[in-house]
mmCIF file as Biopython writes it, N, C-alpha, C and O atoms, coordinates in Angstrom:
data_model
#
loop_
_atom_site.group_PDB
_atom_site.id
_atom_site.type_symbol
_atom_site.label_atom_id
_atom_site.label_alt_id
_atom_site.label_comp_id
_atom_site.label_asym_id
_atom_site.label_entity_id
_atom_site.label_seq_id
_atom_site.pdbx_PDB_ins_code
_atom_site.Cartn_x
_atom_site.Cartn_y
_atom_site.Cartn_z
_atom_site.occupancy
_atom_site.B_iso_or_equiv
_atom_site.auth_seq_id
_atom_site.auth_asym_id
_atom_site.pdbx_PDB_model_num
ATOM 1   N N  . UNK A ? 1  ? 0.814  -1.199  0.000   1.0 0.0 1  A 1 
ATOM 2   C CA . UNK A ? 1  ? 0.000  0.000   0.000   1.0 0.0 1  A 1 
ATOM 3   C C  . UNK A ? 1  ? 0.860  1.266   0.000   1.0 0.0 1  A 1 
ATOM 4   O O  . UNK A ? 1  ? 0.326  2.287   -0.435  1.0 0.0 1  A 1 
ATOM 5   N N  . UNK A ? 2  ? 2.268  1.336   0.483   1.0 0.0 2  A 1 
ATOM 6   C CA . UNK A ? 2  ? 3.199  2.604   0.952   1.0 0.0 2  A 1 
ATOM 7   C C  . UNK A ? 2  ? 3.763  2.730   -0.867  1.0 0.0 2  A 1 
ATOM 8   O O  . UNK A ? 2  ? 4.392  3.695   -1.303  1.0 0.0 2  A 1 
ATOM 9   N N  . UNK A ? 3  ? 3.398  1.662   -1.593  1.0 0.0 3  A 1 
ATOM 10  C CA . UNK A ? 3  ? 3.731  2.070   -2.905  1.0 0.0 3  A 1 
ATOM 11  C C  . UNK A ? 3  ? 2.760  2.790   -3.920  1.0 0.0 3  A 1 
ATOM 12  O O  . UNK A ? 3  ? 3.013  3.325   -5.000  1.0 0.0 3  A 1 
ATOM 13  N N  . UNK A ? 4  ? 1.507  2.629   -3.202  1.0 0.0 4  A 1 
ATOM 14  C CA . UNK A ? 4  ? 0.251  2.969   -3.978  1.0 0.0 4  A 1 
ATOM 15  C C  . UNK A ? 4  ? 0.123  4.566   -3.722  1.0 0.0 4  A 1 
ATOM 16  O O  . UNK A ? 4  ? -0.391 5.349   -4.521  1.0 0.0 4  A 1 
ATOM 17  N N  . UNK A ? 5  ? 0.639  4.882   -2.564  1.0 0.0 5  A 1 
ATOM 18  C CA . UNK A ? 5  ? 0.364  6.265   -1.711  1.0 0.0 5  A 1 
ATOM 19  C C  . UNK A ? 5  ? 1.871  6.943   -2.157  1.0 0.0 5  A 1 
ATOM 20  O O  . UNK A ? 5  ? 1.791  8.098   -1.741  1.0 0.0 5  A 1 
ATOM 21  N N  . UNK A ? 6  ? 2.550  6.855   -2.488  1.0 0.0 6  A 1 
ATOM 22  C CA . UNK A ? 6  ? 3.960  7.147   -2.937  1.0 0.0 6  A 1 
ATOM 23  C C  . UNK A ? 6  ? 3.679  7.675   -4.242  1.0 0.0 6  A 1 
ATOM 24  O O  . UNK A ? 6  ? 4.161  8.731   -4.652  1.0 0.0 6  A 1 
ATOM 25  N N  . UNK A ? 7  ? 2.602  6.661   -5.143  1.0 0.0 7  A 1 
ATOM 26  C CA . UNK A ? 7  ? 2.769  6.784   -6.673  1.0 0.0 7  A 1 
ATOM 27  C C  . UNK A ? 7  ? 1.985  8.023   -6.623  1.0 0.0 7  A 1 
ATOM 28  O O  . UNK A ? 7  ? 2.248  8.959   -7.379  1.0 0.0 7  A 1 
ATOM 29  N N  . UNK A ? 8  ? 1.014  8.070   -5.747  1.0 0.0 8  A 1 
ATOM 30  C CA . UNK A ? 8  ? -0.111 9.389   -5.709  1.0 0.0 8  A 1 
ATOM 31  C C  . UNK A ? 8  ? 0.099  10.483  -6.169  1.0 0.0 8  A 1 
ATOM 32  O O  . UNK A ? 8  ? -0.111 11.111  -7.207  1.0 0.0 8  A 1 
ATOM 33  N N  . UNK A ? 9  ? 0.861  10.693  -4.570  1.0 0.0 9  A 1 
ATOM 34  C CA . UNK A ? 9  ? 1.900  12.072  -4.037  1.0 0.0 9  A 1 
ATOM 35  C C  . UNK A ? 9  ? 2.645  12.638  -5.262  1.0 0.0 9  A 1 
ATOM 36  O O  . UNK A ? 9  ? 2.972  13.806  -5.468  1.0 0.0 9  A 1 
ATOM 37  N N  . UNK A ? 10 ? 2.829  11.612  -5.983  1.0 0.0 10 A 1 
ATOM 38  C CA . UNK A ? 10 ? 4.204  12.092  -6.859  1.0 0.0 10 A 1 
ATOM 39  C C  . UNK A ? 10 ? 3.485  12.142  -8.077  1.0 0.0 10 A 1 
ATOM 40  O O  . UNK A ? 10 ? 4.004  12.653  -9.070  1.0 0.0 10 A 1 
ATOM 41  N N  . UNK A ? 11 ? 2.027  11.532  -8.114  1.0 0.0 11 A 1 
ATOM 42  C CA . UNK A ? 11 ? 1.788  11.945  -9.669  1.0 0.0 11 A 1 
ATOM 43  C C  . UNK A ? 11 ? 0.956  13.072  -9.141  1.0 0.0 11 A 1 
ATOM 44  O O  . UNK A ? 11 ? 0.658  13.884  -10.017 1.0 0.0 11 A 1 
ATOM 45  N N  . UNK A ? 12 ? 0.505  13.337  -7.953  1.0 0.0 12 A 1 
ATOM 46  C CA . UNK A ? 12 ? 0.044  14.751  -7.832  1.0 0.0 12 A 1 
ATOM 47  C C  . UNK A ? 12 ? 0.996  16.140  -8.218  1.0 0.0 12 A 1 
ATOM 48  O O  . UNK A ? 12 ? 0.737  17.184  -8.816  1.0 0.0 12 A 1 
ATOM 49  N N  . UNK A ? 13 ? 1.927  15.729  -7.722  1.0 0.0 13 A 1 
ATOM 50  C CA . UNK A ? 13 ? 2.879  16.555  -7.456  1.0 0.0 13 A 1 
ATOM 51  C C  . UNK A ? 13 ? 3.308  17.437  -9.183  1.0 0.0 13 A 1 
ATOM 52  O O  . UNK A ? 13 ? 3.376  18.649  -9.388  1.0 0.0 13 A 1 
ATOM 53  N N  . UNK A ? 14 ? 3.503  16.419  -10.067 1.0 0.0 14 A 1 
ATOM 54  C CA . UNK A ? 14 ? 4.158  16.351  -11.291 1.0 0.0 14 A 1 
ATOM 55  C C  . UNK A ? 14 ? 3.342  17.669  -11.742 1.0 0.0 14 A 1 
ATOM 56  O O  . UNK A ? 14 ? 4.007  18.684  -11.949 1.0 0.0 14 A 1 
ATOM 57  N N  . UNK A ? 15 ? 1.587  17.726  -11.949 1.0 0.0 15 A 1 
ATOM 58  C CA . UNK A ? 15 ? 0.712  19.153  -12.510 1.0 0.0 15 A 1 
ATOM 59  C C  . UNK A ? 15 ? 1.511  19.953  -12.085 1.0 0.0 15 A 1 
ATOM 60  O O  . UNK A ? 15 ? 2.281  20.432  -12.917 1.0 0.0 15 A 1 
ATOM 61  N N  . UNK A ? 16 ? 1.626  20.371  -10.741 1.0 0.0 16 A 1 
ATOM 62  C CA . UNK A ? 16 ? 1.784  21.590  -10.178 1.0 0.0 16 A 1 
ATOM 63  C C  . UNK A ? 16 ? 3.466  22.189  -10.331 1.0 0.0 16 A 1 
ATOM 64  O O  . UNK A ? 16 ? 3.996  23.217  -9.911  1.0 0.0 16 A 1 
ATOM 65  N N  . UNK A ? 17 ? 3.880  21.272  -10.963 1.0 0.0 17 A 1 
ATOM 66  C CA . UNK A ? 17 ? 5.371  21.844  -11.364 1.0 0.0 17 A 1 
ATOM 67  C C  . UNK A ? 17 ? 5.327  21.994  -12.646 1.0 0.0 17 A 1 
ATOM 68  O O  . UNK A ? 17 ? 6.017  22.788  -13.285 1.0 0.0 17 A 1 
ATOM 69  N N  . UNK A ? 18 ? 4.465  21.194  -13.110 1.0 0.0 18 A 1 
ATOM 70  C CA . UNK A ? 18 ? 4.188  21.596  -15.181 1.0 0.0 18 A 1 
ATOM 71  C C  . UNK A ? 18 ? 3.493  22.312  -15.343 1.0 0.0 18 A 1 
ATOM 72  O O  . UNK A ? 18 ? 3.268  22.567  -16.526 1.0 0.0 18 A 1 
ATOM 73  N N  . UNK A ? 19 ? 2.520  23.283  -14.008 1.0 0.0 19 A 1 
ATOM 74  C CA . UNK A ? 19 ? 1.896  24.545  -14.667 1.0 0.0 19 A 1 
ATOM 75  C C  . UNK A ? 19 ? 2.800  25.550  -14.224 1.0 0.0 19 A 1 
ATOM 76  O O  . UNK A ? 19 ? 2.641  26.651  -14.752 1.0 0.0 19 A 1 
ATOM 77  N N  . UNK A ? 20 ? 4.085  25.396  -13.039 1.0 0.0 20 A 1 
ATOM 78  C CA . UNK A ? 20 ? 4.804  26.619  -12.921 1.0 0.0 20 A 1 
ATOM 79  C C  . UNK A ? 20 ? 5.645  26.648  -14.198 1.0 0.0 20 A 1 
ATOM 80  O O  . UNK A ? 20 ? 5.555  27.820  -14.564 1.0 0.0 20 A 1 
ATOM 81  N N  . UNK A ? 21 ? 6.386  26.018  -15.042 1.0 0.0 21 A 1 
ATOM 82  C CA . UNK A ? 21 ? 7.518  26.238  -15.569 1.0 0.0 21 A 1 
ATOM 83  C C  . UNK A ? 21 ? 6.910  27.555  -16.495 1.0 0.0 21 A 1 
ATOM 84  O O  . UNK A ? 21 ? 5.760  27.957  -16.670 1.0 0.0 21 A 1 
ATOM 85  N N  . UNK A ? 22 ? 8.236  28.028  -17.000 1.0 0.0 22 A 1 
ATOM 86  C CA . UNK A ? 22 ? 8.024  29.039  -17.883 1.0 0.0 22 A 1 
ATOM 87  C C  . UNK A ? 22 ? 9.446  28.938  -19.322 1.0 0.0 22 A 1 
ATOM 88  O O  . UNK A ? 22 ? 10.310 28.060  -19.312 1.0 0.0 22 A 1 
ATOM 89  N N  . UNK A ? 23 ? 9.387  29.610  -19.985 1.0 0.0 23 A 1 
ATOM 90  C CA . UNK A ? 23 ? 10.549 29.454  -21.270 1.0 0.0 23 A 1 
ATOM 91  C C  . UNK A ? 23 ? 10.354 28.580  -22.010 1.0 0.0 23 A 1 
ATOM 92  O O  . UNK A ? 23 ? 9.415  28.141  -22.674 1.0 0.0 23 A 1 
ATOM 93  N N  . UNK A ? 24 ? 11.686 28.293  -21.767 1.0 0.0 24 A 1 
ATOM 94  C CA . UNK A ? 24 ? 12.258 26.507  -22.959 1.0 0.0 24 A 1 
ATOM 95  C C  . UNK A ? 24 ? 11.532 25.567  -22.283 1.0 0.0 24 A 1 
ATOM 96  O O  . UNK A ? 24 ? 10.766 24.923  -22.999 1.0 0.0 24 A 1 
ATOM 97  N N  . UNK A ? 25 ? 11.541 25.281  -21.065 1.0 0.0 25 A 1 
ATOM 98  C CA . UNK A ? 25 ? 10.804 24.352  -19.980 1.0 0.0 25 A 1 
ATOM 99  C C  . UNK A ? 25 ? 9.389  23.868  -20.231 1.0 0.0 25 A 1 
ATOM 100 O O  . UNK A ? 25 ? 9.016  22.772  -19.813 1.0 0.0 25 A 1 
ATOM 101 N N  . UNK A ? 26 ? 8.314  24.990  -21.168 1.0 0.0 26 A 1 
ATOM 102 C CA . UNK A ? 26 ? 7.509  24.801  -21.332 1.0 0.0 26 A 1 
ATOM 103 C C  . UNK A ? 26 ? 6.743  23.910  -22.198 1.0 0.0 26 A 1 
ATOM 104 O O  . UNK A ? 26 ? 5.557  23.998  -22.514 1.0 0.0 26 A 1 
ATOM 105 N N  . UNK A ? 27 ? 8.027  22.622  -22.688 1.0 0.0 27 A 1 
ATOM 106 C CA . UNK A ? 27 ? 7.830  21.134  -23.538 1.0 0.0 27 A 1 
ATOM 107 C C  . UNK A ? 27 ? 8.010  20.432  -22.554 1.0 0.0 27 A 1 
ATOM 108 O O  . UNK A ? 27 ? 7.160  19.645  -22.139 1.0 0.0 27 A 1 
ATOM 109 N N  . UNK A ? 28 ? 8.889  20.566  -22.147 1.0 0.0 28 A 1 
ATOM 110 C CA . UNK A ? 28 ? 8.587  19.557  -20.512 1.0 0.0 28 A 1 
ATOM 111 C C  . UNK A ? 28 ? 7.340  19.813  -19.590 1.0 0.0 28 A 1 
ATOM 112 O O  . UNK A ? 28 ? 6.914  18.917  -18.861 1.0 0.0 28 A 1 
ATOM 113 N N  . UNK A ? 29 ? 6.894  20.786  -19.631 1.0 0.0 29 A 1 
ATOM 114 C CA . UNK A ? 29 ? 5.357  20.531  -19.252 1.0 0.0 29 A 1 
ATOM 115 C C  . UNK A ? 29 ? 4.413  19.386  -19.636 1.0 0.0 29 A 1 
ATOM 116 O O  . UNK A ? 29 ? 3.885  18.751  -18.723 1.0 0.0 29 A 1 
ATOM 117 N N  . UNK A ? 30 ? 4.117  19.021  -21.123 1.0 0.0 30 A 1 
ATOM 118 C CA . UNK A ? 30 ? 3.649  17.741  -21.574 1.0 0.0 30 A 1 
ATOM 119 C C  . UNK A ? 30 ? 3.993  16.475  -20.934 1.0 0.0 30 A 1 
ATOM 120 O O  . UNK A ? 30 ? 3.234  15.663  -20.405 1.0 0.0 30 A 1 
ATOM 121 N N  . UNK A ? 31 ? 5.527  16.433  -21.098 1.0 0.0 31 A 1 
ATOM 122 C CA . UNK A ? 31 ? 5.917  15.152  -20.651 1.0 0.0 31 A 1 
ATOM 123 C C  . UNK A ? 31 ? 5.615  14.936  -19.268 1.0 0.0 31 A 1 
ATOM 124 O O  . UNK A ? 31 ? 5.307  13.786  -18.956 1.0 0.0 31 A 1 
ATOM 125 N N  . UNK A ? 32 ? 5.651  16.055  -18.133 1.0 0.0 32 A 1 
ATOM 126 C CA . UNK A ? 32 ? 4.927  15.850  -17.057 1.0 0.0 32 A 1 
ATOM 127 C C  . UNK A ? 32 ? 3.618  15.331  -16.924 1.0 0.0 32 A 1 
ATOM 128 O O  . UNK A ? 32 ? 3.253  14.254  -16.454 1.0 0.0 32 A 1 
ATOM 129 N N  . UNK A ? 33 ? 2.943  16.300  -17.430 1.0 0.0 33 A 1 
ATOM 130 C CA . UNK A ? 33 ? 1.729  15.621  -17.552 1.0 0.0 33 A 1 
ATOM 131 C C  . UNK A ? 33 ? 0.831  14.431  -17.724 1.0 0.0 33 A 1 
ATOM 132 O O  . UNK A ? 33 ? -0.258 14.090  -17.262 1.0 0.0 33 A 1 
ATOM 133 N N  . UNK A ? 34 ? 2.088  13.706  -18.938 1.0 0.0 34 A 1 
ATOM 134 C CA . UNK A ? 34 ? 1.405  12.171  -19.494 1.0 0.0 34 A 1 
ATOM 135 C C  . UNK A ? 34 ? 2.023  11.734  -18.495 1.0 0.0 34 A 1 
ATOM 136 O O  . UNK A ? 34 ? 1.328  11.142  -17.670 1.0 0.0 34 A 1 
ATOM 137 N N  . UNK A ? 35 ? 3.486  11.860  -18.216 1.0 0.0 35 A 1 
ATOM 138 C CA . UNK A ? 35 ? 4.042  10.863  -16.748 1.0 0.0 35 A 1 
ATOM 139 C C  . UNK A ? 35 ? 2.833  10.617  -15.510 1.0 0.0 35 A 1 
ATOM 140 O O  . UNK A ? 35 ? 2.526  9.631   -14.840 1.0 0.0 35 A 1 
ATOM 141 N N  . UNK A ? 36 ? 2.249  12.240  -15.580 1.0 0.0 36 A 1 
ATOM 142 C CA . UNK A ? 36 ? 1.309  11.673  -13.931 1.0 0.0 36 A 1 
ATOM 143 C C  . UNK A ? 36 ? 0.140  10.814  -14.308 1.0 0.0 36 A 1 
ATOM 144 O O  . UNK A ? 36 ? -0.297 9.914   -13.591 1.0 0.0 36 A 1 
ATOM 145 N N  . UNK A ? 37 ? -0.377 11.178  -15.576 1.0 0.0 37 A 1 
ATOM 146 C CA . UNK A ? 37 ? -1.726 10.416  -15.969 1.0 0.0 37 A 1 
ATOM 147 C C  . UNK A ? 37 ? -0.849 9.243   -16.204 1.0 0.0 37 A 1 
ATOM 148 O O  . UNK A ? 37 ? -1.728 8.451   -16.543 1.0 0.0 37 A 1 
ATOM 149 N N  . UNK A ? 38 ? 0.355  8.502   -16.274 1.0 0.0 38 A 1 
ATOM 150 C CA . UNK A ? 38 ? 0.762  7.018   -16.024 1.0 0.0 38 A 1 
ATOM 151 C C  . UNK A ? 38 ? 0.644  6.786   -14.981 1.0 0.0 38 A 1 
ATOM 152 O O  . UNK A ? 38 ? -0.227 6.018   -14.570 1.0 0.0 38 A 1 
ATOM 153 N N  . UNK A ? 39 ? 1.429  7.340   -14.292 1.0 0.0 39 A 1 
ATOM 154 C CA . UNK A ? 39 ? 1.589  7.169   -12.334 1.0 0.0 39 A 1 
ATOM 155 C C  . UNK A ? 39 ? -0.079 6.723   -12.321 1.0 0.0 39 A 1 
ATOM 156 O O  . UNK A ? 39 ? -0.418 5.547   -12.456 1.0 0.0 39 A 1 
ATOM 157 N N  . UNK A ? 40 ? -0.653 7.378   -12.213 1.0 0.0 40 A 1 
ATOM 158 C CA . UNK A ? 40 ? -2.540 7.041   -11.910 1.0 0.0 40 A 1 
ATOM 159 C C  . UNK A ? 40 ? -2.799 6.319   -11.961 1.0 0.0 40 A 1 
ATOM 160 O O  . UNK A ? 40 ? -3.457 5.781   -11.071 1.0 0.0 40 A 1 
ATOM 161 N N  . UNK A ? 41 ? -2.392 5.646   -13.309 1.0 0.0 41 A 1 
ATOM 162 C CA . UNK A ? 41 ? -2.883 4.540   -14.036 1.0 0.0 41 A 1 
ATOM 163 C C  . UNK A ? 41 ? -2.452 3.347   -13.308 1.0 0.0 41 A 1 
ATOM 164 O O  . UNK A ? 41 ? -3.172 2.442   -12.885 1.0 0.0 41 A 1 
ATOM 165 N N  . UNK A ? 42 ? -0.986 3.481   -13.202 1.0 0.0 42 A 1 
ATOM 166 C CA . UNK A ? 42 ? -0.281 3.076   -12.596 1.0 0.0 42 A 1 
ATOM 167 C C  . UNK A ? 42 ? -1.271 2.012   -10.959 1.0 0.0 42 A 1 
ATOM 168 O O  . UNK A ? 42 ? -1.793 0.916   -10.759 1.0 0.0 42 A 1 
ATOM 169 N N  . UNK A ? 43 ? -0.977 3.327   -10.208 1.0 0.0 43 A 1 
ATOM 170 C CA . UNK A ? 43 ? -1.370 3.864   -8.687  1.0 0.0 43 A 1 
ATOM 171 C C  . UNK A ? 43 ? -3.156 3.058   -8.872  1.0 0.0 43 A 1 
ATOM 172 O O  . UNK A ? 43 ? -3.603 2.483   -7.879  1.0 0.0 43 A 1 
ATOM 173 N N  . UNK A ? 44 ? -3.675 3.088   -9.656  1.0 0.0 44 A 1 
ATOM 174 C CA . UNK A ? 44 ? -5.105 2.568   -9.546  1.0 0.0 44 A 1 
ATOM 175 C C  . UNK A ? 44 ? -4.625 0.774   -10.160 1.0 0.0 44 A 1 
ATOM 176 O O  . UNK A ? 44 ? -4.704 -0.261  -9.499  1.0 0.0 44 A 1 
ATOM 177 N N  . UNK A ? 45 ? -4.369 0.859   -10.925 1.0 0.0 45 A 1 
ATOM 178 C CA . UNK A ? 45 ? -4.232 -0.521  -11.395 1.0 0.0 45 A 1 
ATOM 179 C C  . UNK A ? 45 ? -3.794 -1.817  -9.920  1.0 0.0 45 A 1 
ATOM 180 O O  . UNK A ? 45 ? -4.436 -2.766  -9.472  1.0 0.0 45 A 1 
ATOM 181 N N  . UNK A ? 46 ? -2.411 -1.229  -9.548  1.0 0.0 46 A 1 
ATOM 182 C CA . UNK A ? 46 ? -2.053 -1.669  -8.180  1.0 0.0 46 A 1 
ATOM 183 C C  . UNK A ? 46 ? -3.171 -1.870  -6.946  1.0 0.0 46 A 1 
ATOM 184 O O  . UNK A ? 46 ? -3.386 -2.866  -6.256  1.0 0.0 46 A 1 
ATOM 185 N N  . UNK A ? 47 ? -3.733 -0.687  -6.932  1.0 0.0 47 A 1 
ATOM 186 C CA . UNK A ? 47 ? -4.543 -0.561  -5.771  1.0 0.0 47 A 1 
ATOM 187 C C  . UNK A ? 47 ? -5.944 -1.929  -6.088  1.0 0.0 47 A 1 
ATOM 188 O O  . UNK A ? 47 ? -6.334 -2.735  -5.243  1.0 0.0 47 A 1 
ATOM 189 N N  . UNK A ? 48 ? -6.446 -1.809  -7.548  1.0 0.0 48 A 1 
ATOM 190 C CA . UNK A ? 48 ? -7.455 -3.006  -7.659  1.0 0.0 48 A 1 
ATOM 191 C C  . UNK A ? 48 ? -6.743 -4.661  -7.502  1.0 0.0 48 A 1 
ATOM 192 O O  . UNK A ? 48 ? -7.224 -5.731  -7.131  1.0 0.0 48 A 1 
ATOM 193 N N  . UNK A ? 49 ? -5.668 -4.336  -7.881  1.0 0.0 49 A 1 
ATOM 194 C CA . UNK A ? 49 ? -5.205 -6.022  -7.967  1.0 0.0 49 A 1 
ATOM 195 C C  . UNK A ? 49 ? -4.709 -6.270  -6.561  1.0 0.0 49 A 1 
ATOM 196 O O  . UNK A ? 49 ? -4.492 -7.471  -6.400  1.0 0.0 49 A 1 
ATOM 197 N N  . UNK A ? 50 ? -4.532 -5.760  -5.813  1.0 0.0 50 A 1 
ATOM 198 C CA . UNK A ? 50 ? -4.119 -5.671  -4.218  1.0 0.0 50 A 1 
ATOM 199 C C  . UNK A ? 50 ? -5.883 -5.643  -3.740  1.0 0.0 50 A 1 
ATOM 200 O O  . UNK A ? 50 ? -6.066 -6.675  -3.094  1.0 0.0 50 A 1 
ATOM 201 N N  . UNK A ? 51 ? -6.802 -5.082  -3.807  1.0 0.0 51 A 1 
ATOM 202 C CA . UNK A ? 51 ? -7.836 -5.282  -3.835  1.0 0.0 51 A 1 
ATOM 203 C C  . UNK A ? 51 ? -8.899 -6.979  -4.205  1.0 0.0 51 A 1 
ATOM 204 O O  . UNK A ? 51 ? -9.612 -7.450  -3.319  1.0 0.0 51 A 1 
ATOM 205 N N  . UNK A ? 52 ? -8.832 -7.379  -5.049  1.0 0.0 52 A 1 
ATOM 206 C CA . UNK A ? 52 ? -9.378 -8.844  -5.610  1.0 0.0 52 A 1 
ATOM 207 C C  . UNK A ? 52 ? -8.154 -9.716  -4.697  1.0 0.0 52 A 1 
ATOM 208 O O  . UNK A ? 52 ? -8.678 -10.677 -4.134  1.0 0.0 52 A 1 
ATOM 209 N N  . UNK A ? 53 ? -7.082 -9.638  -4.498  1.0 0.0 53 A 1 
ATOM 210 C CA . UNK A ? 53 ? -6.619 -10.527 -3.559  1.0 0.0 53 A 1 
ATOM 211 C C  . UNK A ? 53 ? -7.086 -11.088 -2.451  1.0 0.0 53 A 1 
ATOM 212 O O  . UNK A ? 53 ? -6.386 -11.877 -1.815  1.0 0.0 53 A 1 
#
């Protein structure tokens, strides 16, 4: 479960640093973005199969 709550935090985290950037930085915004919508995916997938166990 400390991996499910880990993946969260950190795909929460990822928006709020891809809406501060500014400049050149602002293509790495995207890649943040799809990274956290993985993490999620991620973070939920785990949580159901730990779940049906």
């Amino acid at each position: 479960m400390r991996t499910v709550i880990f993946l969260i935090l950190i795909a929460g985290i990822l928006p709020m640093i891809a809406t501060n950037l500014h400049g050149n930085l602002i293509n790495l915004s995207g890649v943040l973005w799809i990274t956290s919508g993985i993490l999620f995916f991620i973070a939920a997938y785990k949580a159901i199969k730990k779940r049906r166990k």
